[in-house]
C-alpha positions in Angstrom: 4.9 -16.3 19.7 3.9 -18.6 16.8 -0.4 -17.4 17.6 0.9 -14.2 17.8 2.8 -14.9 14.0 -0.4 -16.2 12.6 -2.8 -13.4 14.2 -0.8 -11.1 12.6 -0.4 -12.4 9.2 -4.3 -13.0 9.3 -4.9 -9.2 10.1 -2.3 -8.1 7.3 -3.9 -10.6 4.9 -7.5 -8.9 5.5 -6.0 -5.4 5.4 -6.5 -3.4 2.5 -4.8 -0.4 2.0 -6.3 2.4 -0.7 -4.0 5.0 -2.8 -6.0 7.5 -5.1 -4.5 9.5 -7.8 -5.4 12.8 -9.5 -8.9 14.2 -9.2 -11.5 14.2 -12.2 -12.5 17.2 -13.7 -15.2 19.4 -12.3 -15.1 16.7 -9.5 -12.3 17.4 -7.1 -13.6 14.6 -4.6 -13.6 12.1 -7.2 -10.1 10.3 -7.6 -9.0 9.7 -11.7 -7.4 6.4 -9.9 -7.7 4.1 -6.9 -5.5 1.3 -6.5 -6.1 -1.2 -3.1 -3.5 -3.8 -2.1 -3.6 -6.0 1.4 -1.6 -5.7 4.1 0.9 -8.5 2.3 1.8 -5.9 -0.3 -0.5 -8.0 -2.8 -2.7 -6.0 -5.6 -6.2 -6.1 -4.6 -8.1 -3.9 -7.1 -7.2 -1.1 -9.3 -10.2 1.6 -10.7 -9.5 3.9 -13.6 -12.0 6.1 -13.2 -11.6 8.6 -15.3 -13.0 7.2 -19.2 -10.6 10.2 -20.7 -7.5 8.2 -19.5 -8.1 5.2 -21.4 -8.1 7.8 -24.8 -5.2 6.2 -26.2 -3.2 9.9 -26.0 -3.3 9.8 -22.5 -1.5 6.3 -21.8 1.9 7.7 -20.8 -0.2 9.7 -17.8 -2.4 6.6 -16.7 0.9 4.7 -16.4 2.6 7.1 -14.3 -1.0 7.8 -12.3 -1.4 3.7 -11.2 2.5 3.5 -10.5 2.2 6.7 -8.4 -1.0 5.4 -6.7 1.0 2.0 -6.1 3.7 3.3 -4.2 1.6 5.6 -2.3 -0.1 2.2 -1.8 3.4 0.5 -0.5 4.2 3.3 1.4 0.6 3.3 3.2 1.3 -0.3 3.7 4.9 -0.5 5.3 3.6 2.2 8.1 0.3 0.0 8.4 2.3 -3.2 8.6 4.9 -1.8 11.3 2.3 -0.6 13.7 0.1 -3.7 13.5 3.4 -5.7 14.4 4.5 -3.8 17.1 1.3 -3.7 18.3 0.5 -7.7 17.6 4.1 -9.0 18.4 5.5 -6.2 20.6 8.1 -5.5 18.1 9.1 -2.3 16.3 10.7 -3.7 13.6 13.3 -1.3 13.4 14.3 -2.2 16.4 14.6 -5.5 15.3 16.4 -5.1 12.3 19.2 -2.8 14.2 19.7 -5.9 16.9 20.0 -8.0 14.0 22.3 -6.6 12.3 20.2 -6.4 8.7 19.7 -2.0 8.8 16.2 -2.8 7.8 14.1 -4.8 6.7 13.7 -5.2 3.1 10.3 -3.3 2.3 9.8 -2.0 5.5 12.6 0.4 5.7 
């Protein structure tokens, strides 16, 4: 169980999840923001790359734009990090938390 512990934080550790945000202008296949975080929930990169959202008039919107891309981030990662332990460790941790008695786990519920 202990290989299977460390496989599985290797793969989350080398995971990286991407979250875009808004679309540029005249370019709707470019995102205004990309945030990327690993598998352990950790920031990996953020791109603003949109120039008009660093105008200092639009700094309430590129606030909301990399929180929103974070969470869609987190959210990404929590479904990313279930499957690759059930699939890794043979446990749902759902399941898991329910036999336990915990209701969840904190950041994967």
């Amino acid at each position: 169980m202990y290989d299977k512990y460390k496989q599985l934080e290797k793969v989350l550790k080398n995971l990286t999840i991407r979250a875009k945000e808004g679309m540029i202008e005249g370019n709707v296949d470019e995102p205004q923001v990309v945030v990327e975080i690993t598998g352990e929930m950790k920031l990996k990169n953020l791109e603003i790359k949109d120039d008009n959202l660093l105008d200092p008039s639009q700094k309430e919107e590129l606030q909301e734009m990399i929180v929103s891309a974070f969470q869609k981030a987190q959210n990404k990662a929590q479904e990313v990090v279930q499957e690759k332990t059930k699939e890794i460790l043979g446990v749902d941790t759902n399941d898991l938390a329910g036999m336990l008695g915990w209701g969840g786990i904190p950041g994967l519920s």
